[in-house]
TIRO-2110 file (N, C-alpha, C; in Angstrom, 1 decimal):
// TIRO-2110
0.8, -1.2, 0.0, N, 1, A
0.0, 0.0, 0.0, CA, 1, A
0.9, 1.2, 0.0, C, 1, A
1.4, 1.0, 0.6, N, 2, A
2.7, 2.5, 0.8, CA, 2, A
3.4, 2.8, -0.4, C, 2, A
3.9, 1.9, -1.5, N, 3, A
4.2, 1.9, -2.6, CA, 3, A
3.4, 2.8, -3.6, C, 3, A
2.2, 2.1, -3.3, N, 4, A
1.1, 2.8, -4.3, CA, 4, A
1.0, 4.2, -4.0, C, 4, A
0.6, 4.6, -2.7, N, 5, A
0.5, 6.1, -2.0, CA, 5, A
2.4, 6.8, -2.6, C, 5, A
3.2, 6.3, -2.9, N, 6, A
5.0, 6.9, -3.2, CA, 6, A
4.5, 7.3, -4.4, C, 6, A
4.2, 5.9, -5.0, N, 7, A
3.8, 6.8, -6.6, CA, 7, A
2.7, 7.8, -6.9, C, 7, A
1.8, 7.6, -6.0, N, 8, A
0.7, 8.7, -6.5, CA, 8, A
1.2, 9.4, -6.2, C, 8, A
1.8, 10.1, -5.1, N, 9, A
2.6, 11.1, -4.3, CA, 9, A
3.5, 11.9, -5.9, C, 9, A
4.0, 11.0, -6.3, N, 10, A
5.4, 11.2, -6.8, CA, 10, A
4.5, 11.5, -8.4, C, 10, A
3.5, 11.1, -9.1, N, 11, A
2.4, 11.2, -9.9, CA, 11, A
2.3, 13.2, -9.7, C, 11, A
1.9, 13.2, -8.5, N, 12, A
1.3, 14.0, -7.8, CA, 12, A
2.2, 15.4, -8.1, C, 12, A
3.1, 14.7, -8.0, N, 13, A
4.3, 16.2, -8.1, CA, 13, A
4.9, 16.8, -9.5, C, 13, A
4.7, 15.3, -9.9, N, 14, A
4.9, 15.4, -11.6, CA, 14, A
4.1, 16.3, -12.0, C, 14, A
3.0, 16.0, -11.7, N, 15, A
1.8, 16.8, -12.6, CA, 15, A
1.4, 18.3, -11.6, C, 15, A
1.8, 18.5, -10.9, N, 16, A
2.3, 19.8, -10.2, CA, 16, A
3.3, 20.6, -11.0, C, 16, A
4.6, 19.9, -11.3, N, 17, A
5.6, 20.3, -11.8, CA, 17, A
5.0, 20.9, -13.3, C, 17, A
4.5, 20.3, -13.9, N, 18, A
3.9, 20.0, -15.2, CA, 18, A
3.1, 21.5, -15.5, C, 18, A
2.1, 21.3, -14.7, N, 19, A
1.1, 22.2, -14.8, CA, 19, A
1.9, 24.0, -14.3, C, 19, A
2.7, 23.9, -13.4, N, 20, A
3.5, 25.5, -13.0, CA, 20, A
4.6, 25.7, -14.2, C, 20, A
5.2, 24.9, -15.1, N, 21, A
5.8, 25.0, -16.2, CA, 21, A
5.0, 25.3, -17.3, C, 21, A
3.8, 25.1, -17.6, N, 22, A
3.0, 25.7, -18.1, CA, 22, A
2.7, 27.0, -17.9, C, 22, A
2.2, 27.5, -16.9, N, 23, A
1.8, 28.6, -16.3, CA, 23, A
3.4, 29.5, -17.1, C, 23, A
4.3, 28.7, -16.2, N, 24, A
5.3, 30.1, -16.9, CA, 24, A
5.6, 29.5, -18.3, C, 24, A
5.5, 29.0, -19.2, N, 25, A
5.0, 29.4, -20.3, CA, 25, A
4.6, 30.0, -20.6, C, 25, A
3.2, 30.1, -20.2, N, 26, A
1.8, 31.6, -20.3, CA, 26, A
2.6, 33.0, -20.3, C, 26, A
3.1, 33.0, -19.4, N, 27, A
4.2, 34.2, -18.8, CA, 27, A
5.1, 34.5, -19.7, C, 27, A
6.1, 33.5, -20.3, N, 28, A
7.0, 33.4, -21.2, CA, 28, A
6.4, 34.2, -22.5, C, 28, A
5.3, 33.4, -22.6, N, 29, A
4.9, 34.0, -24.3, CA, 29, A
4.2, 35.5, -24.2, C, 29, A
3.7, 36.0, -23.1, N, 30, A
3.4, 37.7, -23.1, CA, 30, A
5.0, 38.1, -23.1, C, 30, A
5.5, 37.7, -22.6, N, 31, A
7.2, 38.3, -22.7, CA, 31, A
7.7, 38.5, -24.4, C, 31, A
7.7, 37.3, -24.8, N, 32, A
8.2, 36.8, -26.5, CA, 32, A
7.2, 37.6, -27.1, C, 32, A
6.3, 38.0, -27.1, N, 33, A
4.9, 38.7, -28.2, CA, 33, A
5.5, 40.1, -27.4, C, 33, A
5.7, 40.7, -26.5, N, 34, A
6.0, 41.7, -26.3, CA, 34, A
7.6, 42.3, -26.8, C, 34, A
8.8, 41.8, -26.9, N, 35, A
9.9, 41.3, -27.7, CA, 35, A
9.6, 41.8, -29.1, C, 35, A
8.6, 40.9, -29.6, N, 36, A
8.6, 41.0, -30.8, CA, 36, A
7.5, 42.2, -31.5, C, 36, A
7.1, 42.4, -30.7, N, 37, A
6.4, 43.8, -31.5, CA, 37, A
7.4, 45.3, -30.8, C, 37, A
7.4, 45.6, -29.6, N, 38, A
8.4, 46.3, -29.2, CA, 38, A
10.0, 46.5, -29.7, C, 38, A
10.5, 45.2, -29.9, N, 39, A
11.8, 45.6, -30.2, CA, 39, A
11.7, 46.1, -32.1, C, 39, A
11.2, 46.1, -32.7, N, 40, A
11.2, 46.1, -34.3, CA, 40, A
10.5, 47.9, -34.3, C, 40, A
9.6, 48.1, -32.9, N, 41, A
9.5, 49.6, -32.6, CA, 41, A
10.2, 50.6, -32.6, C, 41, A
11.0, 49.9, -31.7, N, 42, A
12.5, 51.1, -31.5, CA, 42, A
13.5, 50.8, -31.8, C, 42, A
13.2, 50.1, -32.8, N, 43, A
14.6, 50.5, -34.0, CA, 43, A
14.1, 51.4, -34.8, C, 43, A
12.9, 51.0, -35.4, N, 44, A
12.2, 51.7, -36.4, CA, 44, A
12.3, 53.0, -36.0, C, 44, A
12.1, 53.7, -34.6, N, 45, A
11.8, 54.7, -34.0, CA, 45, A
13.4, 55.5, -34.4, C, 45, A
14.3, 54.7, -33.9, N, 46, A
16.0, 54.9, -34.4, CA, 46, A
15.9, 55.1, -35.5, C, 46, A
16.0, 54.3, -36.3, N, 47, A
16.2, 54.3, -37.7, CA, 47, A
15.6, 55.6, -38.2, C, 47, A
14.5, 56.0, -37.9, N, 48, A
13.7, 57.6, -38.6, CA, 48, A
14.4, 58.8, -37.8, C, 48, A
14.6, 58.8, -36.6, N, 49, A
15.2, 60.0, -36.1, CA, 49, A
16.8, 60.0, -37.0, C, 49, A
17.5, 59.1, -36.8, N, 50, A
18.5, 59.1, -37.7, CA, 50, A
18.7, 59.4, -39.1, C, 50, A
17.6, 59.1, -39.9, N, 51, A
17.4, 59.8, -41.0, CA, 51, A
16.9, 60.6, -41.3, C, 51, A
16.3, 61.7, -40.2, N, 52, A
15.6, 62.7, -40.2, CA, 52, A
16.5, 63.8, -40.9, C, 52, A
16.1, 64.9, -41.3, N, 53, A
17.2, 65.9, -41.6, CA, 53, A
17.7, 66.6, -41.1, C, 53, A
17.1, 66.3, -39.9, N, 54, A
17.7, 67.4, -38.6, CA, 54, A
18.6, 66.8, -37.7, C, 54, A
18.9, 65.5, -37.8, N, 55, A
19.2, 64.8, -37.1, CA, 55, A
21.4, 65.3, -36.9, C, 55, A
21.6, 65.4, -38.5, N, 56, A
23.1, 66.0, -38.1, CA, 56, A
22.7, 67.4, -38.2, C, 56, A
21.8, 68.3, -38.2, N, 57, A
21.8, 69.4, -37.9, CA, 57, A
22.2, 69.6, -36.0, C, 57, A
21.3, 68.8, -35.8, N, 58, A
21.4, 68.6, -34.1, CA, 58, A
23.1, 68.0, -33.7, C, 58, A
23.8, 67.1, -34.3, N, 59, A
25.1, 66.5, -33.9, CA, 59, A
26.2, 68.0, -34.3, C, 59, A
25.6, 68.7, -35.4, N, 60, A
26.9, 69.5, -35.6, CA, 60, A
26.4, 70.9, -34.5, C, 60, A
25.4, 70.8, -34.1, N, 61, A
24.8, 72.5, -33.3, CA, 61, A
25.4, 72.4, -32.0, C, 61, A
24.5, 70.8, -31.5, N, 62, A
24.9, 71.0, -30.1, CA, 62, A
25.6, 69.6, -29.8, C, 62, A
27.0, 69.2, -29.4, N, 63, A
28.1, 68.8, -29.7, CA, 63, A
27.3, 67.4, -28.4, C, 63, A
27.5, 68.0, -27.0, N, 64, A
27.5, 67.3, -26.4, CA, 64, A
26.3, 66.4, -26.1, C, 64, A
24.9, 66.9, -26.3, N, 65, A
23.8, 66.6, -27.1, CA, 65, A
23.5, 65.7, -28.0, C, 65, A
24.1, 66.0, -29.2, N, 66, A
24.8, 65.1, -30.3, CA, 66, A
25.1, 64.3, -30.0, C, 66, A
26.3, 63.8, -29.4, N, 67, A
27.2, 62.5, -29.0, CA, 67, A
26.4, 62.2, -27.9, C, 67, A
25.6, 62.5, -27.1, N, 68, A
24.8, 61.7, -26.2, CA, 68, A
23.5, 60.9, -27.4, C, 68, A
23.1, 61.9, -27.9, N, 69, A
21.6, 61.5, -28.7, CA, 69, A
22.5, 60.1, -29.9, C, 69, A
23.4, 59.9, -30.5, N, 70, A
23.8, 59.0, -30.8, CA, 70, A
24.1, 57.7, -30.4, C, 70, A
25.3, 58.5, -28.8, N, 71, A
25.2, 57.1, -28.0, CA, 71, A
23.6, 56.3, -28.0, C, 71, A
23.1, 56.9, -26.9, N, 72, A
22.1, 56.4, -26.7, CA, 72, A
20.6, 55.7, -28.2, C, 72, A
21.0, 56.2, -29.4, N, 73, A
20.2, 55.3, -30.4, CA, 73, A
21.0, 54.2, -30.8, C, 73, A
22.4, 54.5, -30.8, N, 74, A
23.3, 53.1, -30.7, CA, 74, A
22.7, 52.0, -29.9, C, 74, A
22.7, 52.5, -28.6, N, 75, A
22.4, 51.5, -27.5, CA, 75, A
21.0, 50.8, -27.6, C, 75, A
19.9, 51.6, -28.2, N, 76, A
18.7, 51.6, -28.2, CA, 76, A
18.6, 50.6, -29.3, C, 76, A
19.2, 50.4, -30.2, N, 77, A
19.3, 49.6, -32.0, CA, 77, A
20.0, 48.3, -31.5, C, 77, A
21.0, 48.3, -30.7, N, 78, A
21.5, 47.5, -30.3, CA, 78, A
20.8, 46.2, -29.1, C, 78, A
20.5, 47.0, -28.2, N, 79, A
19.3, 46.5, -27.2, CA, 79, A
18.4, 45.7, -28.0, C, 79, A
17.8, 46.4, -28.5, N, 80, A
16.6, 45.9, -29.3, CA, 80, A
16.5, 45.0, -30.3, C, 80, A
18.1, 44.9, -31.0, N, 81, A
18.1, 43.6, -31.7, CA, 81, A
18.1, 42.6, -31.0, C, 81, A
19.1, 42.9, -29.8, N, 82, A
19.6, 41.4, -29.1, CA, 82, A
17.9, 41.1, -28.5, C, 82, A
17.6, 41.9, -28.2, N, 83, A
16.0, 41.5, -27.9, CA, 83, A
15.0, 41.0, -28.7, C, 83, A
15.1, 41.3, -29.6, N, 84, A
14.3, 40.7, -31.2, CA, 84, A
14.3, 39.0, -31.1, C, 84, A
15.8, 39.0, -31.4, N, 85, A
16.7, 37.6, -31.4, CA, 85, A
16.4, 37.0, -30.4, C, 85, A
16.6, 37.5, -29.2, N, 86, A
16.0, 36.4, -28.2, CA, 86, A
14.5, 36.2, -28.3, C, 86, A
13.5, 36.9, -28.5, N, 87, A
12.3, 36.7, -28.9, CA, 87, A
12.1, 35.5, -29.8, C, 87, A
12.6, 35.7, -31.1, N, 88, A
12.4, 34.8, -31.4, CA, 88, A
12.7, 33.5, -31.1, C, 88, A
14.1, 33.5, -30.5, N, 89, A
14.2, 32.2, -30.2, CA, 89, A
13.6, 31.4, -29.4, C, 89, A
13.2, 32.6, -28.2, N, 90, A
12.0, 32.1, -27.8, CA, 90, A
10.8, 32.0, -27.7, C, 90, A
10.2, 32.0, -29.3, N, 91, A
8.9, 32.0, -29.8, CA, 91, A
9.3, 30.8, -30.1, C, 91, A
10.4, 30.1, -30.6, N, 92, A
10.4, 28.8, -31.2, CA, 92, A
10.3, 27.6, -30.4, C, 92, A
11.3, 28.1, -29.1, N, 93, A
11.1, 27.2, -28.0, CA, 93, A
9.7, 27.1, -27.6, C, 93, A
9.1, 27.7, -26.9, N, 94, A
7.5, 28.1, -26.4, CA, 94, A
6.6, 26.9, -28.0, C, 94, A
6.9, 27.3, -28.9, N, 95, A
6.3, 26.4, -29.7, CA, 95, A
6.5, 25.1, -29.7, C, 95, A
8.1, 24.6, -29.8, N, 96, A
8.2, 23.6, -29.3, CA, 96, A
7.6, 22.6, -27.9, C, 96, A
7.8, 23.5, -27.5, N, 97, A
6.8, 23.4, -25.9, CA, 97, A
5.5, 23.1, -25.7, C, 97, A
5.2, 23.5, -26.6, N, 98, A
3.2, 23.4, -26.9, CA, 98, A
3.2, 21.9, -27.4, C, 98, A
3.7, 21.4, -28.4, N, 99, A
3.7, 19.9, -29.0, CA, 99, A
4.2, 19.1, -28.5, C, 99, A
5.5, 18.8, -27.3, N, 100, A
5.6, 18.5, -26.5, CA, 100, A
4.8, 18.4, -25.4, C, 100, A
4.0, 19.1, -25.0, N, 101, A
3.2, 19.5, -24.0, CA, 101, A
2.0, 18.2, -24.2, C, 101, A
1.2, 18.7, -25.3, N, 102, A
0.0, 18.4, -26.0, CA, 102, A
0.7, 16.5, -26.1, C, 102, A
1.6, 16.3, -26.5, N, 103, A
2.5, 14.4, -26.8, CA, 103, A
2.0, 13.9, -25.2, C, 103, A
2.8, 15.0, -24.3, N, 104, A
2.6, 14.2, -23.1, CA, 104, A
1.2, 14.2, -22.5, C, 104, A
0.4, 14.8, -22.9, N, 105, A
-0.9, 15.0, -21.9, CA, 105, A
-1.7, 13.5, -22.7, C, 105, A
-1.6, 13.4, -24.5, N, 106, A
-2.2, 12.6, -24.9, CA, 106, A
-2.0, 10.8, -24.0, C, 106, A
-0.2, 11.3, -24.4, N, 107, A
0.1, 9.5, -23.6, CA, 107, A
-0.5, 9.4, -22.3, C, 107, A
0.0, 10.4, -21.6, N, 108, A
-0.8, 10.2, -20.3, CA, 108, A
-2.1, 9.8, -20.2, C, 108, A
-3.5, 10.5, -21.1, N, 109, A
-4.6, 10.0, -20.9, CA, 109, A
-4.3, 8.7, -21.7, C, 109, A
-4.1, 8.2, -22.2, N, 110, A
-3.7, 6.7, -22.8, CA, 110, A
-3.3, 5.2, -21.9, C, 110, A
-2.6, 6.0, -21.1, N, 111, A
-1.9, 5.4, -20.1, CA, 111, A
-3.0, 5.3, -19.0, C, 111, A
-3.3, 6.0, -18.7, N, 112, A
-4.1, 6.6, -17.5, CA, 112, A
-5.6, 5.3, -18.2, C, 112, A
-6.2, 5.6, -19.4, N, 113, A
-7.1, 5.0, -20.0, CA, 113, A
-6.5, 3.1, -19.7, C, 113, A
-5.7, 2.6, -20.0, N, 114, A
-4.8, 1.4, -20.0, CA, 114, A
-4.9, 1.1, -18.4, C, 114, A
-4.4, 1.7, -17.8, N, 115, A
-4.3, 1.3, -16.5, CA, 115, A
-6.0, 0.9, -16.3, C, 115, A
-6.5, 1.9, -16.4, N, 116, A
-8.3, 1.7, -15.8, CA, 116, A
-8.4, 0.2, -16.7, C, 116, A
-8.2, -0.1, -17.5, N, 117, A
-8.5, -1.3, -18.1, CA, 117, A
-8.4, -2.7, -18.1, C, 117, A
-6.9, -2.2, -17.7, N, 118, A
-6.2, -3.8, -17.2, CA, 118, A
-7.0, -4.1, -15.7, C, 118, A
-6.9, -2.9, -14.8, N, 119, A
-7.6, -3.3, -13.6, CA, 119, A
-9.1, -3.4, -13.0, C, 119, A
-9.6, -2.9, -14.5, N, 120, A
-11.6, -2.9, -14.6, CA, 120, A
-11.9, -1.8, -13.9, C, 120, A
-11.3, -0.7, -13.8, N, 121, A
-12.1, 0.5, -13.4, CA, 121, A
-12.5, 1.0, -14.2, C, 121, A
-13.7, 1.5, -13.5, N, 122, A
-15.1, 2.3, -14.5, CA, 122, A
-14.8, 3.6, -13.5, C, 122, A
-14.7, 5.0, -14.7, N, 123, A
-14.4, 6.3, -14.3, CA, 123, A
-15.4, 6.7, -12.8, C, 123, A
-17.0, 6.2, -13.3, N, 124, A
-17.7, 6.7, -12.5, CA, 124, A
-17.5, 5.7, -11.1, C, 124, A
-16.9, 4.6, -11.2, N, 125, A
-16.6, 3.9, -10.0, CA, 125, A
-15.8, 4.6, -8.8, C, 125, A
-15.0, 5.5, -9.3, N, 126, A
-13.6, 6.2, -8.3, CA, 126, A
-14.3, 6.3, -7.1, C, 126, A
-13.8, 6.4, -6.1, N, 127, A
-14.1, 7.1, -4.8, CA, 127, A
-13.0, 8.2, -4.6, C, 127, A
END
């Protein structure tokens, strides 16, 4: 009996485990959709101030202004790619993740279905 009660136990945590790895999934993918519309923003946003025509009007007027307003769209174009990139890569993972997900829930009810059978339990029988 103790055996049985280890494994449910141990059943128990799996599908604990299971189910909070999901959840941050959920979490994961507002992050990766946010990545991916955000960072392609502010570059875009960079990219136009930098082509604007005022843009070296501003670098040659005011000097120290200038070299800040560059630093910082460097940083901003830069940021935002490395941010892109990780988005997607973890858009692909998170996908990967879903069909994995969906493999294991199927065998389980399979398994779960097989067990009830070999040992003649009827769902509505449980206590």
């Amino acid at each position: 009996m103790e055996d049985s009660e280890n494994s449910h136990s141990i059943r128990d945590v799996i599908e604990s485990f299971v189910e909070q790895i999901q959840t941050t999934r959920k979490m994961l993918f507002g992050i990766t959709i946010s990545a991916l519309i955000l960072a392609p923003l502010a570059i875009g946003l960079s990219a136009y101030l930098v082509k604007h025509e005022h843009f070296f009007f501003i670098l040659d007027e005011y000097d120290e202004f200038g070299t800040f307003l560059v630093i910082l769209l460097v940083t901003v174009i830069i940021v935002s790619s490395i941010w892109l990139v990780l988005g997607i890569r973890q858009f692909a993972m998170l996908k990967s993740w879903n069909s994995r997900y969906s493999n294991y829930i199927k065998k389980k009810e399979k398994l779960d279905e097989k067990i009830s059978a070999s040992f003649d339990l009827d769902e509505d029988q449980e206590t």
